[in-house]
C-alpha positions in Angstrom: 132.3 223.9 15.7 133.0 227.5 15.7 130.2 229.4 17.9 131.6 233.0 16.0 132.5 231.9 12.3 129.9 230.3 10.4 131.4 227.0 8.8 129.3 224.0 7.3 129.4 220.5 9.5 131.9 218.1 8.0 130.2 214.8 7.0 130.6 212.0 4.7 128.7 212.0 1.8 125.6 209.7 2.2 123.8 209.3 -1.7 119.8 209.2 -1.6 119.1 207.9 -5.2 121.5 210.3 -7.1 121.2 213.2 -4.5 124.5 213.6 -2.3 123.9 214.7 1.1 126.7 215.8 3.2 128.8 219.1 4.6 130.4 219.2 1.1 127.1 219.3 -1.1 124.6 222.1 -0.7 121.4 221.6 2.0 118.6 219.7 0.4 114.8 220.5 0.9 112.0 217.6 1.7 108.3 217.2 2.6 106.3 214.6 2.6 103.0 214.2 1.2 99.6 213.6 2.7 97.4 211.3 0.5 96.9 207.7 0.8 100.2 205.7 -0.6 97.5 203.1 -1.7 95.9 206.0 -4.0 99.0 205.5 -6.5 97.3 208.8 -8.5 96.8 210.9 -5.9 99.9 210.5 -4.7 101.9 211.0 -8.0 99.7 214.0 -9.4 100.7 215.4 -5.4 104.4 214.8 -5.7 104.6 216.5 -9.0 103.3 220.0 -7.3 106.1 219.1 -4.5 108.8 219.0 -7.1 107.1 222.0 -8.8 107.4 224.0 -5.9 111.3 222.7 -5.2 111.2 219.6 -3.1 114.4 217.6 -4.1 113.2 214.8 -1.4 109.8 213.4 -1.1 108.8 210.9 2.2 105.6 208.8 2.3 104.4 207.2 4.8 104.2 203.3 4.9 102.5 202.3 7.4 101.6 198.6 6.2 103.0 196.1 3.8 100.6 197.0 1.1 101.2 200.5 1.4 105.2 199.5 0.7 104.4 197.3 -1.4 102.4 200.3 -3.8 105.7 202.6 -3.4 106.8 200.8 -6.1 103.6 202.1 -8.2 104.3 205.2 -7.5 108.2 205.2 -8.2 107.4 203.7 -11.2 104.7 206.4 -12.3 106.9 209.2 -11.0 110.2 207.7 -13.5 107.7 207.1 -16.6 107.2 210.8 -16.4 110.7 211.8 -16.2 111.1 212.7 -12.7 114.0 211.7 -10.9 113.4 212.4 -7.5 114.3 210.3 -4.6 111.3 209.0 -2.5 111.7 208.3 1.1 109.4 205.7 3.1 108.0 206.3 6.1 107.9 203.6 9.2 106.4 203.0 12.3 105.9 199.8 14.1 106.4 197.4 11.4 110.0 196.2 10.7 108.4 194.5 8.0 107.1 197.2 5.6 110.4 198.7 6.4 112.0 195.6 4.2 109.5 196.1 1.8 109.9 199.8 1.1 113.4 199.2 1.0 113.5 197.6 -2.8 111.1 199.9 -4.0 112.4 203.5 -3.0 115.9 205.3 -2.2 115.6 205.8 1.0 113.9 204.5 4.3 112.8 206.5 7.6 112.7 204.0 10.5 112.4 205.2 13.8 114.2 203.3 17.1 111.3 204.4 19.4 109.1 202.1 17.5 111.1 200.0 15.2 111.9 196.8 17.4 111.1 198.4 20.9 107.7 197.9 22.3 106.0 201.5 22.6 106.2 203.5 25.7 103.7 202.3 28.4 104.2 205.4 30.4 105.0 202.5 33.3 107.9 202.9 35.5 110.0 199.5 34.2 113.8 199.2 35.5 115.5 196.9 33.4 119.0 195.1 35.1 121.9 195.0 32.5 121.2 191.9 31.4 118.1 193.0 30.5 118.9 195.4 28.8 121.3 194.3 26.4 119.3 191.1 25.6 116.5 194.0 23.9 119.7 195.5 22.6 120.1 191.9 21.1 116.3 192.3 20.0 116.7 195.2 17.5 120.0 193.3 16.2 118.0 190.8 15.0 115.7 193.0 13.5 117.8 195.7 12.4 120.4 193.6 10.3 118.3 191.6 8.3 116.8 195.3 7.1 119.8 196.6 6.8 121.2 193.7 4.4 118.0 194.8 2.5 119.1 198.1 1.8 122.8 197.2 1.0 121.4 194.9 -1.9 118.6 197.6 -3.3 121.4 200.6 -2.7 118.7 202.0 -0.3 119.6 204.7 2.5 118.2 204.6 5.6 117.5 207.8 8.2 117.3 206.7 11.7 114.4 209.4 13.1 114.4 209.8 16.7 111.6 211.6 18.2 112.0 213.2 21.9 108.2 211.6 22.1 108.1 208.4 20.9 111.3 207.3 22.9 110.9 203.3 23.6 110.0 202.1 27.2 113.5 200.6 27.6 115.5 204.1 26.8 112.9 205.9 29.2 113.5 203.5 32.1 117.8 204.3 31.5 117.6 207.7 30.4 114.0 209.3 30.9 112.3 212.2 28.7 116.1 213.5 28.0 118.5 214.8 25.2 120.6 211.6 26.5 117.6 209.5 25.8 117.4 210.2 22.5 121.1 210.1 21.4 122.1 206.4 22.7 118.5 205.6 21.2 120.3 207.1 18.3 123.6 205.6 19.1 122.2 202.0 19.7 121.6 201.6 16.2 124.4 203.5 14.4 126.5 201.0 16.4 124.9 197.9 14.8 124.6 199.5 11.4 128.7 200.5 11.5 129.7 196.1 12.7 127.6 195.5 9.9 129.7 198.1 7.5 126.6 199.8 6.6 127.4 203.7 6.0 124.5 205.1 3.9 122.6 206.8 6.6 121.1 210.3 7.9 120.5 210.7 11.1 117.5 213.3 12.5 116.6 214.4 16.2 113.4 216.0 16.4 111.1 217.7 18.9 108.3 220.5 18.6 110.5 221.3 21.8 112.9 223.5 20.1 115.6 223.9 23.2 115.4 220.1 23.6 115.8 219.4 20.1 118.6 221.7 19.5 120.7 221.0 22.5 119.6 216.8 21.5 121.4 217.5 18.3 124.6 219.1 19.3 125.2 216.4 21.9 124.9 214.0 19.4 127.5 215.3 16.8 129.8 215.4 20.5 129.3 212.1 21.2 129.1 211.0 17.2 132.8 212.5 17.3 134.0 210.9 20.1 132.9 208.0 18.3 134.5 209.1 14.9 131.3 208.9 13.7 130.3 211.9 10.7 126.9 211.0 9.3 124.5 213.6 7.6 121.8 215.3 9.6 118.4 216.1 8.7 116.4 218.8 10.5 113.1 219.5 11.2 111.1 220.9 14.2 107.8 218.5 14.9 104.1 219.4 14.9 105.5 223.0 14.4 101.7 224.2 13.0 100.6 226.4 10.7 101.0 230.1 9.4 103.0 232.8 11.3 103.5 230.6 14.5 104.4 227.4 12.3 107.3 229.5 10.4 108.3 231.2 13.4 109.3 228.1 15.5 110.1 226.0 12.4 112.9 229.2 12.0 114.0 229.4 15.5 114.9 225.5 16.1 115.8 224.7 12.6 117.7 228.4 12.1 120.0 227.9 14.8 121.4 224.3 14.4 121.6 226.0 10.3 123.8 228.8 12.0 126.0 226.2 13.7 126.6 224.8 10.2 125.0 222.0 10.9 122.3 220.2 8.9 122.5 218.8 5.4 118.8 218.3 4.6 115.7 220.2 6.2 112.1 220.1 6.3 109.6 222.8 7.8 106.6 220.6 8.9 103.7 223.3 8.7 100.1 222.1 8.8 99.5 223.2 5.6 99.5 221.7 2.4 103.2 220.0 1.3 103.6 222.6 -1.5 103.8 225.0 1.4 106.9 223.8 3.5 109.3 224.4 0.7 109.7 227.8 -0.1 110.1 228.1 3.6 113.0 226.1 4.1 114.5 227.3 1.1 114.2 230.7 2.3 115.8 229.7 5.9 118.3 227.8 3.6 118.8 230.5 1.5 119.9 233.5 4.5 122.0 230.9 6.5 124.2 230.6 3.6 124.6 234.4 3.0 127.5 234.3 5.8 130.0 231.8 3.8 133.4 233.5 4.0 132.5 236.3 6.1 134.8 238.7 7.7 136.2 236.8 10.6 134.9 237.3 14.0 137.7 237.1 16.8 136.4 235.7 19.9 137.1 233.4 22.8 134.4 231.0 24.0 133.9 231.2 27.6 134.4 227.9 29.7 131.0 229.4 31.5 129.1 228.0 28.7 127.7 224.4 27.5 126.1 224.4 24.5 124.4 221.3 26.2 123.0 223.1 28.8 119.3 225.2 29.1 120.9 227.8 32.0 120.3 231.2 31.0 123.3 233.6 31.5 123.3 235.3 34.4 122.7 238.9 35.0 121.5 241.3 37.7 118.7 243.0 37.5 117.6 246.6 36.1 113.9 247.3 37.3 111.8 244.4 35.3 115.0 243.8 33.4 117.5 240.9 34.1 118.2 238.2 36.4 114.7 235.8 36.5 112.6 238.1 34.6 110.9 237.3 31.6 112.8 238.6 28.5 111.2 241.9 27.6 110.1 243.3 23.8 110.9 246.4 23.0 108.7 247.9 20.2 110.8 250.4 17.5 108.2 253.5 16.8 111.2 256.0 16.0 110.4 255.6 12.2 106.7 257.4 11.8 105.3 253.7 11.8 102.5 254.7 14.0 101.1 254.4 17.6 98.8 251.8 17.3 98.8 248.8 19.9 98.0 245.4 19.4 96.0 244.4 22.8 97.2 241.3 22.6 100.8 241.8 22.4 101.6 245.0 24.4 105.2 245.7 24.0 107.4 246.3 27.7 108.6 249.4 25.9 108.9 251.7 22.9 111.2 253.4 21.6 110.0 256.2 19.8 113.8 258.4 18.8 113.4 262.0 19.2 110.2 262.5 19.5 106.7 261.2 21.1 104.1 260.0 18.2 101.4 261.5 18.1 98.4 259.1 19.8 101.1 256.7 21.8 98.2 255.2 24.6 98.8 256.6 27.8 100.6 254.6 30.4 103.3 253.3 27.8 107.1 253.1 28.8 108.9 255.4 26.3 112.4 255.1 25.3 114.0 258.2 23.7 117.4 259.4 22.0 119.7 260.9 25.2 119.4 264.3 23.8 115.3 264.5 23.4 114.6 262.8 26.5 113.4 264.4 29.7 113.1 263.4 33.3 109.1 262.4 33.3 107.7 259.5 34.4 107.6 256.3 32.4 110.3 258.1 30.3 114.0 256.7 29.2 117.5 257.7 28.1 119.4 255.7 25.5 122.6 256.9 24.9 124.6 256.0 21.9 128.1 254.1 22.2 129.9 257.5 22.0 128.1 259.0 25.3 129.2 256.2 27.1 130.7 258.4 29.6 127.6 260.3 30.0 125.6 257.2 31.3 127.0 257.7 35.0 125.9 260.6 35.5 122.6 260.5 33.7 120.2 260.4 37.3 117.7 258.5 35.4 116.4 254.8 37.0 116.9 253.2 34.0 118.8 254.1 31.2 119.8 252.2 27.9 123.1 252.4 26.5 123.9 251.2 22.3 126.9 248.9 22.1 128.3 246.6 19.6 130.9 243.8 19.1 133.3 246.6 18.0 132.9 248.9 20.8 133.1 246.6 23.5 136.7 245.4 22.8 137.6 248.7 22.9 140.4 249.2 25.7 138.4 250.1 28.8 135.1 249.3 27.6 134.2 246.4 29.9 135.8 248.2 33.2 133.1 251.3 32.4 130.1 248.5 31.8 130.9 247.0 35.3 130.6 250.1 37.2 127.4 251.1 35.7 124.1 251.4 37.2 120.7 251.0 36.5 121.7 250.3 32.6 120.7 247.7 30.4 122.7 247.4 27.0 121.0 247.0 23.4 123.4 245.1 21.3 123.5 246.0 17.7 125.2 244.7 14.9 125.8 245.1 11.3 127.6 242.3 10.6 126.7 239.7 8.1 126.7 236.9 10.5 125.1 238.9 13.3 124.9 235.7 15.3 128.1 235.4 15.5 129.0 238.9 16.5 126.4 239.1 18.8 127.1 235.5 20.4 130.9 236.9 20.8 129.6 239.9 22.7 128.0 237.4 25.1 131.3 235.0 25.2 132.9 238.5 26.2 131.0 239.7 29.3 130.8 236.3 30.5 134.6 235.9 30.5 134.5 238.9 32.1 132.4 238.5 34.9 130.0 241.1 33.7 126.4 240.9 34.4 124.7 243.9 32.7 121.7 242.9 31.0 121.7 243.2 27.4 118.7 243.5 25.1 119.3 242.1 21.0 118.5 244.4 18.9 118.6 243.7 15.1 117.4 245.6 11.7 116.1 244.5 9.0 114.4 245.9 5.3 111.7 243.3 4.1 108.7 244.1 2.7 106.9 240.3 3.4 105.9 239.2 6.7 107.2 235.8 5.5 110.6 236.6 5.5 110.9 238.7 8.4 109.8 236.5 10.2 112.3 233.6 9.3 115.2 236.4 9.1 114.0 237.5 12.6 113.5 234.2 14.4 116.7 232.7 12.8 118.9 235.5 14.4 117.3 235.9 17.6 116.0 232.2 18.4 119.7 230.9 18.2 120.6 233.9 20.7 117.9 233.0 22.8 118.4 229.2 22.7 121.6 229.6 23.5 120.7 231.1 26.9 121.8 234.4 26.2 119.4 237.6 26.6 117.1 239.9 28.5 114.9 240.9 25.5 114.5 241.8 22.1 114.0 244.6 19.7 113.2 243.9 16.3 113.3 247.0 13.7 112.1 246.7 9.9 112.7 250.1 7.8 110.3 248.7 5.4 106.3 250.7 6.1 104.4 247.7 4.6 104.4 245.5 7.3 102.6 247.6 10.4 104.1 248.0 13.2 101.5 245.6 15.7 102.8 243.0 13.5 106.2 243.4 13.8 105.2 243.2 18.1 103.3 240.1 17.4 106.4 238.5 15.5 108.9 239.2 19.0 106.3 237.4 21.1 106.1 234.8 18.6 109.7 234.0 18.6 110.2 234.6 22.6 107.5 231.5 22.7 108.9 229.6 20.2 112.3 229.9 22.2 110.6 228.5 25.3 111.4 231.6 26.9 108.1 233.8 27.5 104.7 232.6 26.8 101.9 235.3 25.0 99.3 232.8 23.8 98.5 229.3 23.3 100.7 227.5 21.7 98.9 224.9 19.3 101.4 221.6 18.2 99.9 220.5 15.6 101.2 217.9 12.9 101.8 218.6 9.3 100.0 215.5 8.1 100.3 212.2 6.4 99.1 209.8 4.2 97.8 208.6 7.9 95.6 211.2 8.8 92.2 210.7 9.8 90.5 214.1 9.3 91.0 217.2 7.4 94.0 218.7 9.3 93.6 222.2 8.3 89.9 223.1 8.6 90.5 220.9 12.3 93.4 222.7 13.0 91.2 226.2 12.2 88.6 224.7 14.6 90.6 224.0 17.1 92.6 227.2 17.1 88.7 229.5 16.9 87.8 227.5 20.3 91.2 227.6 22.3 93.2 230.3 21.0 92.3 233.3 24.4 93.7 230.0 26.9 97.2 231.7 26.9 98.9 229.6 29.1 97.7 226.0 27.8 99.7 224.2 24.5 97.4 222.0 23.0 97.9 219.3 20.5 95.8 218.7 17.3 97.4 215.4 16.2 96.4 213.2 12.8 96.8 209.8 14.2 97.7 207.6 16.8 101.3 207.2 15.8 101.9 210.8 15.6 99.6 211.5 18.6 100.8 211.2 22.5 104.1 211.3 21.6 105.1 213.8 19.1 102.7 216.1 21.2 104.6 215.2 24.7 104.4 218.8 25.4 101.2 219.5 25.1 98.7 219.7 27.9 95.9 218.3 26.2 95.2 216.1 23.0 92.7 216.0 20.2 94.0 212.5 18.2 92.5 210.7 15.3 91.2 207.5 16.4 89.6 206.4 13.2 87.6 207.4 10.7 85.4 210.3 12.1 86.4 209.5 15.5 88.6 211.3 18.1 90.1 210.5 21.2 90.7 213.1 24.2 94.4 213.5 26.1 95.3 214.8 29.4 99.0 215.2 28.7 100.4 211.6 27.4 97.2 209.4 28.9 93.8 209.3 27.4 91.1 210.1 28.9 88.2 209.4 26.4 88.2 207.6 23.1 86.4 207.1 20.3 84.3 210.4 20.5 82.7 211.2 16.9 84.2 214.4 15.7 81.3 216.5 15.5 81.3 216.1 19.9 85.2 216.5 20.1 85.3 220.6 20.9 82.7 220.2 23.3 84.1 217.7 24.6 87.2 218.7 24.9 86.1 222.4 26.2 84.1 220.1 29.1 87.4 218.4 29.5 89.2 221.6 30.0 86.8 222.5 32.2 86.5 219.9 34.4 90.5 219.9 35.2 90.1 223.9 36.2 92.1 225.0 33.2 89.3 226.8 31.4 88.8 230.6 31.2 85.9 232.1 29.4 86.9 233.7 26.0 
């Protein structure tokens, strides 16, 4: 993989019904749907809106043999009216309904958490060696029968690991760990390659998006080392809803997309199914615009794992730097006003020239070198050609404008390493600013320079929507990569204000797991499995919580997607049953079975009683 040069993942081709997926063949978009696979209508009338609105893959989830057994209904329906889509089961628990999907549909999601394995207990269990490999010996006998299945129906299968439904047996070897969930991974891909079976996608997913991306690349490293090149499927767990759903979906999704790899994607947004696609074709879509792009000459530094979550080190400049949190810097230079979102106050503006008229007092100003003036709460930022200006400038801070291009300029880093009291705001212009940026970073740390260095990027789009998968694409991977002291996110374009802009660089610092605004809500897309009505829950949910800013809590549509998926979360709200709810403390539950018109309250007394409530 090249960290600078953008370059699709080799794979082999994997076929899902007449669909190739693969490093060769152009990134497919899924969803899955959330009716009832026993409602045969429902379902089909849904999966024709999905294909409407460009899903080339469609999962359902199969949660019993009936259920499986109905697929075929469905498939059946779906081909009478001329589509051609693949379909894609979905299993938990039940090895059987797995076999049963399998000679109905084209492909089958099974997950090694749950398939054979008996669910986590949360109990400390040490298995001896022997132990172990006699519950390897377990999902053998499972696992081959299924997979002989597939071979005679010409089914694929996707082995799904998720970081929070990991089996009692991996936990007790590997813990809660990217290590965990690549030999869980591993274990089966073994089994399915002595059996000669090839026709599989593999996916790694989290709503942890620095786990799952750091999961994913040491899985191709130790798929290599293995000679093994299957397909990968992306997605980012219980991502949510709305902006905060699209932003995170962008950031862990965008920046395995600018690594090249990934050769099928889903956004899982709480919304309806219809919803998910135009987002990940758009991420899709902007990825791709860096085929073939001028090359980017760089040298990875040996100080850098991309399977480690170590920032890069740097001093510190004021609030800038070393453990600080990653600052935003607000772009006001373009008459886009001097309003300030309360919510999301920015660590500084930059306002060019000149001082907007109605800037709130007390704000940190940033201006151009030539305007600025020594008063308090008041900033230099000197272009790339004042560079020898910056030493002498007696200013506590000051910000200097570099890119790519003018730090491998002869002498360049020398100057940087005797500055003071200067942070650097890295632009670039470059078509695959990731790259350029990223080789900026390579360069200072093969260097031994620690200046802090803000990303700065600029962009023209008129629809919050695609600013913010353009901005969280290009700054999460930066970010996830453990690079950067803050960002500053410009858009020419006047129709999207300013406060929201701000509210879009908080969104992505969170969704980095860098620096956290609000609370963070992990809520699941939904399934044919859910119990309630995710989105008006979700709405609820979100009204009662939303001021507890340093709390993530999960809204979760069942049991099976429930204390695991949300293994982040600090509290739960889980379907139970039909119009009942039960309450989590992290991954144990603490009351079950509450009818939903009680569950707030509940859960707000719950909150409460653990000294984690603050009045709204």
């Amino acid at each position: 993989m090249n960290y600078f040069n953008y370059k699709r993942r080799s794979t082999i081709d994997v076929y899902v019904g007449a669909i190739p997926l693969g490093g060769s063949h152009p990134i497919v978009v899924q969803t899955m749907t959330n009716t009832n696979t026993l409602n045969t209508e429902a379902s089909v009338e849904q999966c024709e809106r999905i294909i409407e609105a460009g899903g080339q893959l469609i999962r359902l989830t199969a949660q019993g043999v009936k259920h499986a057994e109905n697929l075929k209904n469905i498939h059946q329906s779906l081909r009478d009216k001329g589509y051609t889509v693949p379909l894609s089961a979905d299993i938990h628990f039940n090895p059987r309904a797995a076999e049963t999907a399998a000679k109905y549909v084209e492909k089958v999601r099974i997950n090694p958490g749950n398939f054979v394995d008996r669910a986590n207990t949360l109990q400390t269990v040490e298995y001896t060696d022997e132990e172990y490999a006699k519950e390897v010996k377990k999902i053998e006998a499972k696992f081959i029968p299924f997979l002989n299945i597939c071979k005679e129906h010409g089914a694929a299968v996707r082995i799904g690991v998720n970081h929070g439904s990991l089996s009692e047996r991996i936990m007790s070897r590997y813990g809660d760990t990217p290590e965990g969930m690549v030999e869980s991974c591993l274990e089966y891909l073994r089994i399915a390659l002595a059996q000669d079976f090839t026709d599989i996608v593999i996916s790694l997913k989290s709503s942890n998006t620095l786990l799952m991306t750091k999961s994913v690349r040491l899985l191709i490293d130790k798929m290599d080392a293995e000679d093994m090149h299957f397909p990968l499927h992306l997605g980012v767990t219980e991502a949510g809803g709305g902006e905060d759903g699209r932003i995170k979906s962008a950031v862990g999704i965008g920046a395995l997309l600018s690594d090249g790899i990934g050769d099928t994607i889903r956004v899982s947004l709480s919304e309806d199914p219809e919803c998910e696609l135009p987002v990940a074709q758009k991420l899709i879509d902007y990825v791709s615009l860096r085929q073939n792009h001028p090359t980017i000459e760089a040298k990875l530094s040996d100080k850098f794992s991309p399977y480690s979550t170590d920032r890069r080190k740097s001093h510190q400049v004021r609030n800038i730097g070393r453990e600080t949190l990653p600052i935003v810097i607000t772009d006001r230079s373009n008459n886009n006003g001097s309003a300030i979102n309360p919510h999301f106050i920015p660590d500084y503006v930059y306002v060019g020239k000149e001082i907007p008229e109605g800037m709130p007092k007390g704000m940190k100003l940033i201006l151009d070198y030539q305007a600025w003036t020594d008063k308090i709460d008041q900033y230099p930022l000197f272009a790339s050609a004042q560079m020898d200006l910056v030493e002498a400038c007696n200013a506590e801070l000051k910000f200097l404008s570099l890119s790519y291009t003018d730090l491998i300029k002869e002498d360049t880093i020398h100057k940087l390493k005797q500055l003071k009291n200067t942070v650097v705001i890295l632009e670039t212009n470059h078509i695959n600013g990731v790259g350029e940026q990223r080789a900026f970073m390579h360069t200072l740390l093969n260097n031994d320079c620690t200046i802090p260095v803000v990303f700065h990027q600029t962009y023209s789009e008129d629809e919050p929507e695609d600013l913010q998968i353009k901005a969280s694409v290009d700054f999460g991977t930066l970010l996830l990569d453990g690079f950067g002291n803050g960002i500053m996110l410009s858009n020419d374009s006047i129709a999207i204000p300013a406060v929201d802009v701000d509210a879009y660089m908080f969104g992505i610092l969170q969704a980095a797991r860098v620096r956290t605004s609000k609370t963070e809500f992990i809520s699941c897309p939904g399934c044919g499995r859910t119990l309630f009505n995710l989105q008006d829950t979700v709405a609820k949910v979100k009204e009662s919580f939303s001021h507890l800013k340093s709390l993530k809590i999960g809204v979760m549509g069942c049991i099976v997607n429930g204390p695991g998926e949300m293994a982040d979360a600090d509290y739960g709200y889980v379907g139970a049953e039909p119009g009942k709810i039960s309450l989590y403390k992290k991954k144990e539950r603490v009351q079950k079975n509450i009818p939903e018109a009680e569950a707030v309250e509940r859960l707000i007394a719950l909150i409460k009683e653990n000294g984690d409530w603050i009045e709204p």
